[in-house]
Backbone and ligand atoms as CSV (ligand in chain L), in Angstrom:
chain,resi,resn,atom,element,x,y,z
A,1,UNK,N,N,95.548,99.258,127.626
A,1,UNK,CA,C,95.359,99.392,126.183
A,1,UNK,C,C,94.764,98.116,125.615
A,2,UNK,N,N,93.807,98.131,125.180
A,2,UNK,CA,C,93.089,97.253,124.494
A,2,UNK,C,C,94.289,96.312,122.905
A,3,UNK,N,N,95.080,97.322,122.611
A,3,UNK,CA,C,95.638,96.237,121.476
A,3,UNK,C,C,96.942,95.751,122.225
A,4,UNK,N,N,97.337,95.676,123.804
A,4,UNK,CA,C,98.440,94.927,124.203
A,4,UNK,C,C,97.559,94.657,125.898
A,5,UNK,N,N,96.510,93.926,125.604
A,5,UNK,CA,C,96.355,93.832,127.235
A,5,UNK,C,C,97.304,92.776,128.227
A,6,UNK,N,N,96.906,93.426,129.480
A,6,UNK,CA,C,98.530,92.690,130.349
A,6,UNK,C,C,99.617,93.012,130.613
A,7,UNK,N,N,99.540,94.359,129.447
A,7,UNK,CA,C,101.028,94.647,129.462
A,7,UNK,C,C,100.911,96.326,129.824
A,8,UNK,N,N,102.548,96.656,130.059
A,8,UNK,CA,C,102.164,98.270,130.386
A,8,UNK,C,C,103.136,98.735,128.746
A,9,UNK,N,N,102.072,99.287,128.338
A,9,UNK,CA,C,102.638,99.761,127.006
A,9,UNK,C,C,103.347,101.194,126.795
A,10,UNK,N,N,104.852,101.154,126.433
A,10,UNK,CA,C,104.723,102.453,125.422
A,10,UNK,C,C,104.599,102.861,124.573
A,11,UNK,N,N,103.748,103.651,124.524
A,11,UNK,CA,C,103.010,103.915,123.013
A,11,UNK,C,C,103.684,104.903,122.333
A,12,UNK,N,N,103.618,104.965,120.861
A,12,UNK,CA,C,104.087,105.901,120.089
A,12,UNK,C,C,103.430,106.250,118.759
A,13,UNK,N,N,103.067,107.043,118.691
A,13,UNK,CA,C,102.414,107.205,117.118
A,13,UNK,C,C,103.438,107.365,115.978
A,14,UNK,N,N,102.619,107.284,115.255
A,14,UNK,CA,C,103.437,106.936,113.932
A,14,UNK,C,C,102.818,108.480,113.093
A,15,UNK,N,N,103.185,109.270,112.454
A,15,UNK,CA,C,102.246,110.391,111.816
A,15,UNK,C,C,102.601,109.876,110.288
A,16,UNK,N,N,101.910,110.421,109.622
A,16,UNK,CA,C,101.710,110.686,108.090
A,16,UNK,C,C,100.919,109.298,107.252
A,17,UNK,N,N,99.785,109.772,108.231
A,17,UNK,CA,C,98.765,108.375,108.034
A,17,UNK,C,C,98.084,108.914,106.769
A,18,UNK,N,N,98.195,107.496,105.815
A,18,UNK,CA,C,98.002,107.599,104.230
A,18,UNK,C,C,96.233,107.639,104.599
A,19,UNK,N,N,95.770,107.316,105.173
A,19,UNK,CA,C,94.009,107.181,105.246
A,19,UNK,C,C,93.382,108.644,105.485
A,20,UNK,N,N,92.175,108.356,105.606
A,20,UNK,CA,C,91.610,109.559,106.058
A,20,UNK,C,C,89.838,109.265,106.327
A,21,UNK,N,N,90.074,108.334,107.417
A,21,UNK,CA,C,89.490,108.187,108.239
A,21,UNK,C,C,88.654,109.156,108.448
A,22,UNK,N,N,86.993,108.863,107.792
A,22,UNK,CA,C,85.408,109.903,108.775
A,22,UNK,C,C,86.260,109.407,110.098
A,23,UNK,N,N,85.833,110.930,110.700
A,23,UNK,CA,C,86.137,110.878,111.987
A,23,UNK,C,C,87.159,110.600,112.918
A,24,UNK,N,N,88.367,110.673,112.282
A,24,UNK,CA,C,89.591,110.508,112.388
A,24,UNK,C,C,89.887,110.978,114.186
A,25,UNK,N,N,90.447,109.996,114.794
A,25,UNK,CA,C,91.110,110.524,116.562
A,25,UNK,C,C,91.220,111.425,116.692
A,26,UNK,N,N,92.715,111.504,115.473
A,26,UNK,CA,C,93.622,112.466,116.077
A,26,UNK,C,C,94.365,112.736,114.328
A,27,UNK,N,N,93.708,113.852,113.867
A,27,UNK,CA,C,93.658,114.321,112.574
A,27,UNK,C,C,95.151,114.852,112.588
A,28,UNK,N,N,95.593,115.403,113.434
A,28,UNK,CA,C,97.631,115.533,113.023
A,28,UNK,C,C,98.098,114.724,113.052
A,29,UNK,N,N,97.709,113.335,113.251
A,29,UNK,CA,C,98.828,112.190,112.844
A,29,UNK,C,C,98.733,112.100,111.352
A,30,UNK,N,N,97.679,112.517,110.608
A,30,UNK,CA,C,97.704,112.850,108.622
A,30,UNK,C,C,98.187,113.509,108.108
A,31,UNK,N,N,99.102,114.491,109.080
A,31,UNK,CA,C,100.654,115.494,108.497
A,31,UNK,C,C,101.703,114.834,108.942
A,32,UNK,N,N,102.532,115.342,108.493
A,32,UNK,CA,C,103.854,114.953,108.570
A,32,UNK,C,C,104.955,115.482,109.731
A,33,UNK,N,N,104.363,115.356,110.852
A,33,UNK,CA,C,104.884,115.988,112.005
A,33,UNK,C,C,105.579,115.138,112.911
A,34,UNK,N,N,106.606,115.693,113.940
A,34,UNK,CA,C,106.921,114.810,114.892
A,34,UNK,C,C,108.491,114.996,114.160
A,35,UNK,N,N,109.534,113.844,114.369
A,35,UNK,CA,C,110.490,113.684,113.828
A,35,UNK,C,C,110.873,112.547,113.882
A,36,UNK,N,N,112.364,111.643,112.785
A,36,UNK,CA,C,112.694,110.659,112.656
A,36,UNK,C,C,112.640,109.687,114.078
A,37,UNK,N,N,111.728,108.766,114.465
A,37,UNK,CA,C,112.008,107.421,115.307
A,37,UNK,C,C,113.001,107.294,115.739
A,38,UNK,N,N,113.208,106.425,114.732
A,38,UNK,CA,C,114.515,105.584,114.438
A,38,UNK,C,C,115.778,106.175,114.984
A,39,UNK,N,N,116.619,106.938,114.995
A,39,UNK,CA,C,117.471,107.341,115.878
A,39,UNK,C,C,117.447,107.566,117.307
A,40,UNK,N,N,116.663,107.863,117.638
A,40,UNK,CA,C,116.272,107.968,119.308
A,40,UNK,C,C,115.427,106.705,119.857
A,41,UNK,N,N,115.208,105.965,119.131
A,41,UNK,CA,C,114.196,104.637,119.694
A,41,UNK,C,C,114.774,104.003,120.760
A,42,UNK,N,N,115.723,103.626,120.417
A,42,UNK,CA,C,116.646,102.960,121.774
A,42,UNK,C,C,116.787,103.494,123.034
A,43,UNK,N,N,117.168,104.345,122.539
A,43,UNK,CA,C,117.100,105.567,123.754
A,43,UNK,C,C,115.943,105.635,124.359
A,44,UNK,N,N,114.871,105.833,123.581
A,44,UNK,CA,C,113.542,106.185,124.603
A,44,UNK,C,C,113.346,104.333,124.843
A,45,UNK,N,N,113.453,103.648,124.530
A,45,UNK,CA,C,112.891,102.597,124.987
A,45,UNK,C,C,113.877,102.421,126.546
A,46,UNK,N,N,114.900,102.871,126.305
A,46,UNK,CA,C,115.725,102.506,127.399
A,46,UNK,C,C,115.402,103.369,129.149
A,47,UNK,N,N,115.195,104.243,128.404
A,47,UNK,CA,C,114.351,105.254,129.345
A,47,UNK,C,C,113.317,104.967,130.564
A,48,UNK,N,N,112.731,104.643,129.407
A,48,UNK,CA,C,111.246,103.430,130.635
A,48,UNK,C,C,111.771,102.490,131.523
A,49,UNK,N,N,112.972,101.625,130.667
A,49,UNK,CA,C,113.189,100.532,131.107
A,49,UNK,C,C,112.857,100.217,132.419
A,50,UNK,N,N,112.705,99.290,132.679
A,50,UNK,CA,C,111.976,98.588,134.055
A,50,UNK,C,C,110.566,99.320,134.020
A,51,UNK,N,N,109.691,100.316,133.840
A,51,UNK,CA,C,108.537,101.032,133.885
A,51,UNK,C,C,107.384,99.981,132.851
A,52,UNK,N,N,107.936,99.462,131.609
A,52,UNK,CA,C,107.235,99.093,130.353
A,52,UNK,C,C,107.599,97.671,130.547
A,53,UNK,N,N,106.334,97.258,129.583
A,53,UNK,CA,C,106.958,95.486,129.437
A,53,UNK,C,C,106.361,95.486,127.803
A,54,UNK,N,N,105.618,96.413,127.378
A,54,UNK,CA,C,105.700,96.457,125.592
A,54,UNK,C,C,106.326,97.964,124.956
A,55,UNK,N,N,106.632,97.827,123.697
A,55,UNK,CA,C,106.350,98.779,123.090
A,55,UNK,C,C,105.159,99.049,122.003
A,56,UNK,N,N,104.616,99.961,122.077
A,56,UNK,CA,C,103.265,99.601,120.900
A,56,UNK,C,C,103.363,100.878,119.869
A,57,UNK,N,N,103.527,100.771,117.993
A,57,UNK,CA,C,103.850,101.657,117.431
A,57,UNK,C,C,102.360,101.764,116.945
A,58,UNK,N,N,102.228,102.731,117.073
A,58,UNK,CA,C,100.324,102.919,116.536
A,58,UNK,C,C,100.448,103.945,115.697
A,59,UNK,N,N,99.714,103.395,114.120
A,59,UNK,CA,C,99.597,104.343,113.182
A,59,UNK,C,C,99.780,104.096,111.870
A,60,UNK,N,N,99.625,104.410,110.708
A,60,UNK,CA,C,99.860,104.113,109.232
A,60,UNK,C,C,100.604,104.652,108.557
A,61,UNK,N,N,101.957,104.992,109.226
A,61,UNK,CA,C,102.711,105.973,108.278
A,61,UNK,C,C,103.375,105.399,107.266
A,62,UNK,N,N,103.803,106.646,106.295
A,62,UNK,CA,C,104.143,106.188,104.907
A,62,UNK,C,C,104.910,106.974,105.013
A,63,UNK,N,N,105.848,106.741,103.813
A,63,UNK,CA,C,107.081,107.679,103.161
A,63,UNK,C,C,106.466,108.879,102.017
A,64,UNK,N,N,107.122,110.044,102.779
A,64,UNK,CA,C,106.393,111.060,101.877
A,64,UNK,C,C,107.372,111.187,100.226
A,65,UNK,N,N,108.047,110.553,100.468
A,65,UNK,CA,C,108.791,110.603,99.278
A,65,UNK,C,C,108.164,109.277,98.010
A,66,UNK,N,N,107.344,108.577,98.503
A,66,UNK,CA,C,106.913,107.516,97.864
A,66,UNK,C,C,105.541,108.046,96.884
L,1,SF4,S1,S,95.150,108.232,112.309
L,1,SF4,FE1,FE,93.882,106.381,112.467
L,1,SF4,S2,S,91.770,107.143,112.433
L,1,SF4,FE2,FE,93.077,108.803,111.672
L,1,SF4,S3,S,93.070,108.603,109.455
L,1,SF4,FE3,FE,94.830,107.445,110.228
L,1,SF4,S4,S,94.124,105.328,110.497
L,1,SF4,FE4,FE,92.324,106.672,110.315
């Protein structure tokens, strides 16, 4: 991965990207899909463990309540 080189990254997207990007990647990360992180993060980070040496959160999400 070019934004953590060296490292073996796990990646995670972030959805409910406020932009709207011509030409956008990956146009369902601009809904609101997927579910809360934050409760399972540990968990999945722990998962890899020994496999990963980053974690990388990729994406622009916002609070839809904002
Ligand atoms: S996901 Fe990335 S490319 Fe797509 S609109 Fe958001 S910032 Fe732009």
């Amino acid at each position: 991965m070019a934004e953590a080189p060296l490292e073996i990254s796990l990646t995670i997207s972030i959805s409910n990207c406020a932009f709207r990007c011509h030409g956008c990647h990956s146009q369902y990360l601009q809904e609101d899909v997927g579910k809360p992180l934050l409760p399972d993060l540990q968990g999945i980070i722990e998962r890899y463990k020994g496999l990963i040496s980053c974690v990388c959160l990729m994406g622009e999400g916002r609070n839809p309540a904002e």
